[in-house]
Wavefront OBJ file of the C-alpha trace (Angstrom):
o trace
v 0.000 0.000 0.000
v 1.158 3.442 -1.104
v 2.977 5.293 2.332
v 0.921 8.297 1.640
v -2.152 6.622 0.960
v -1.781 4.495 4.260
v -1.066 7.823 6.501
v -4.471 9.258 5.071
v -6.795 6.695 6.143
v -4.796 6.386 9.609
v -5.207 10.084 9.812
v -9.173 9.659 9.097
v -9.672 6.732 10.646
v -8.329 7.157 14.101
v -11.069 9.360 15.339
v -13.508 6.466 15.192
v -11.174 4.816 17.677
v -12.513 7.204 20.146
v -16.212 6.724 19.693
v -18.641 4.352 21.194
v -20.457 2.648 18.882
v -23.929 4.417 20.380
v -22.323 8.285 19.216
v -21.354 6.462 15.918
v -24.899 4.715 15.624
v -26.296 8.670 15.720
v -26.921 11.010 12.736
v -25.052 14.180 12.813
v -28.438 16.462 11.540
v -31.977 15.594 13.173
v -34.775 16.257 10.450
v -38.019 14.982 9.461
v -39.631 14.857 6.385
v -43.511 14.917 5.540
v -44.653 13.933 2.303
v -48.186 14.872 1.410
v -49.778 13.892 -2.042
v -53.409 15.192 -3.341
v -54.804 11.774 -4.654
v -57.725 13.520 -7.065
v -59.575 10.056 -7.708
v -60.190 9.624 -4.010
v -60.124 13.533 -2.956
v -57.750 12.347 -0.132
v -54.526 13.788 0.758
v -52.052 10.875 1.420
v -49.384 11.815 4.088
v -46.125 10.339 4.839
v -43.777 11.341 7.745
v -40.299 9.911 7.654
v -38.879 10.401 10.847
v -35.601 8.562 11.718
v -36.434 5.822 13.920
v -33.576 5.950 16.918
v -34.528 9.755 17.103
v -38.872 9.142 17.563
v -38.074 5.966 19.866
v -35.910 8.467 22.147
v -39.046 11.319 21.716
v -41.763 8.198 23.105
v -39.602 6.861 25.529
v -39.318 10.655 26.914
v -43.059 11.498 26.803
v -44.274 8.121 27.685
v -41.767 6.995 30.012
v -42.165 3.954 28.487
v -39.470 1.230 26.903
v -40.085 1.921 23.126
v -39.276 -0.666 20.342
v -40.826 0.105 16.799
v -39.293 -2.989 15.580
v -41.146 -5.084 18.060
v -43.914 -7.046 16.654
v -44.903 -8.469 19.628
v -45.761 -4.918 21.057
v -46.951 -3.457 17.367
v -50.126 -2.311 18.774
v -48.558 -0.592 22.053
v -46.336 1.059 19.761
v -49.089 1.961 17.037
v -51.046 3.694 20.132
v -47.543 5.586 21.381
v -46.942 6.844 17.796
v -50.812 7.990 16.816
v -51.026 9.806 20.311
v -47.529 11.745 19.644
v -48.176 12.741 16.416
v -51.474 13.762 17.533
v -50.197 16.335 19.780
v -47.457 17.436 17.731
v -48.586 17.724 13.821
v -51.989 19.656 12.995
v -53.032 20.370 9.073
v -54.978 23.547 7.747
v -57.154 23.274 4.299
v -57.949 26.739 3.146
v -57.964 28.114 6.303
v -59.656 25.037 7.973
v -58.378 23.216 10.485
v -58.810 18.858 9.311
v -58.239 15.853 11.492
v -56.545 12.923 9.621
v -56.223 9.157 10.061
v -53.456 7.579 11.276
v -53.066 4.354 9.361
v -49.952 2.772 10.921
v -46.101 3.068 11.129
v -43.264 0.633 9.060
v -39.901 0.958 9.613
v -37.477 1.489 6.740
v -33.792 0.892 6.912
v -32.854 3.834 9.909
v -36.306 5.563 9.467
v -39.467 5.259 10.321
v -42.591 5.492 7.975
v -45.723 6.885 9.628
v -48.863 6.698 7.375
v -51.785 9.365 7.911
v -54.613 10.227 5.496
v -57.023 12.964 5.690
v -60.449 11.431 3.903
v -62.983 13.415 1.852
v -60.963 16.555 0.645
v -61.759 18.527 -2.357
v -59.493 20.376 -4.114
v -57.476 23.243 -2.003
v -55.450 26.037 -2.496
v -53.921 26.255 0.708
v -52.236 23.623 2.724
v -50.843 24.733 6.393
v -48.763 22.379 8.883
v -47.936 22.766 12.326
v -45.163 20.294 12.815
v -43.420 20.372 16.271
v -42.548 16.386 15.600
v -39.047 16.159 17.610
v -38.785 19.854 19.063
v -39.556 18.272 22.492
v -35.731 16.256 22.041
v -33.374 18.460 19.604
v -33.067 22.262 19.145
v -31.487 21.632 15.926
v -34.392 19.933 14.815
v -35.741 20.948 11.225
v -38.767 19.566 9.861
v -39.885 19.314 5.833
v -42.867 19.665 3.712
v -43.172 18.482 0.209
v -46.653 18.833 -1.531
v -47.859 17.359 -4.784
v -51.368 18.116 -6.313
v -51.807 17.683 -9.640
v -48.429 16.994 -10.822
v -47.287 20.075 -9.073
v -44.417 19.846 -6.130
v -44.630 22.567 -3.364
v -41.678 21.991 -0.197
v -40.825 24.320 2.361
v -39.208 24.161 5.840
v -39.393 24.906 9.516
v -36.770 24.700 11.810
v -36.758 24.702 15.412
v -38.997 26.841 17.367
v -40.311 27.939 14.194
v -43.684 24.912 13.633
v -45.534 26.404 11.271
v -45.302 25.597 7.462
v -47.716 26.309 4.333
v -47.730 26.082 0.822
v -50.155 27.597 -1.719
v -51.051 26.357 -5.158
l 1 2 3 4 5 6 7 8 9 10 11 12 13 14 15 16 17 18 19 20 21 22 23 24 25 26 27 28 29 30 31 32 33 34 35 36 37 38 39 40 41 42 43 44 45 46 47 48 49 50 51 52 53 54 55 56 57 58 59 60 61 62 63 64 65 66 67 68 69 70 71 72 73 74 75 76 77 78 79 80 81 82 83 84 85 86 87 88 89 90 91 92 93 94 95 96 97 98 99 100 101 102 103 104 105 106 107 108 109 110 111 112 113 114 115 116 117 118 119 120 121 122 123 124 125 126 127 128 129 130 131 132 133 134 135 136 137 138 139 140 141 142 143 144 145 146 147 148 149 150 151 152 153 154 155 156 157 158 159 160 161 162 163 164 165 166 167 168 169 170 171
């Protein structure tokens, strides 16, 4: 192996030495993203919030004082119940003004994240879509949360990062 080559990876290597493997296991940024889609057929809007799943197990352990495991089947309704009731409390949707309740349908989890599946039933068409997303402000200050929006073929996103909750696009 080339001398210089070998000196490199000691040199970027060697830091790793010093880490647990929990503060490797950890993301360096703490986002989540919501994905909301307009589904014209059924005049639903179909929501997805990806939230990394170490981060929202560490959020319902703290507000539940409970022992959280999303990958437990066993305890897949305990954890459904958890998951509803936090997201409950800490994402609200506006329609043209309006404030809407949605459905929660049920988490998966994805690789490091955590798929939460909400739908809001009987929509028509809107110009206006509003979030309040506080999803994770209750564990990280650097905590930024994402919108994305399609209706009709058209792709809205913004942002809110911590305090800041509130979010809306307009089409």
């Amino acid at each position: 192996m080339n001398p210089i080559f070998s000196k490199l990876l000691l040199v970027l290597l060697l830091p790793f030495g010093f880490y647990s493997k929990e503060e490797v296991k950890r993301h360096p940024f703490h986002v989540s993203n919501t994905e909301v889609s307009y589904n014209t057929k059924n005049k639903s809007l179909e929501i997805t919030c990806r939230i990394f799943t170490d981060d929202l197990e560490n959020v319902l352990s703290k507000r539940f004082k409970n022992k959280i495991d999303l990958y437990a089947k066993s305890q897949e309704k305990e954890m459904n119940a958890f998951v509803k009731s936090y997201l409950a409390a800490n994402l609200k949707f506006v329609i043209d003004g309006k404030s809407v309740k949605y459905n929660y349908v049920g988490f998966e989890n994805d690789h490091e994240a955590t798929n939460v599946y909400l739908e809001i039933g009987n929509s028509p068409s809107f110009k206006t879509l509003s979030v309040d997303n506080g999803v994770l402000y209750d564990l990280f200050e650097d905590q930024m949360n994402i919108l994305h929006v399609d209706k009709n073929g058209n792709r809205k996103s913004t942002k809110a990062s911590f305090p800041e909750r509130k979010m809306s696009v307009s089409f």
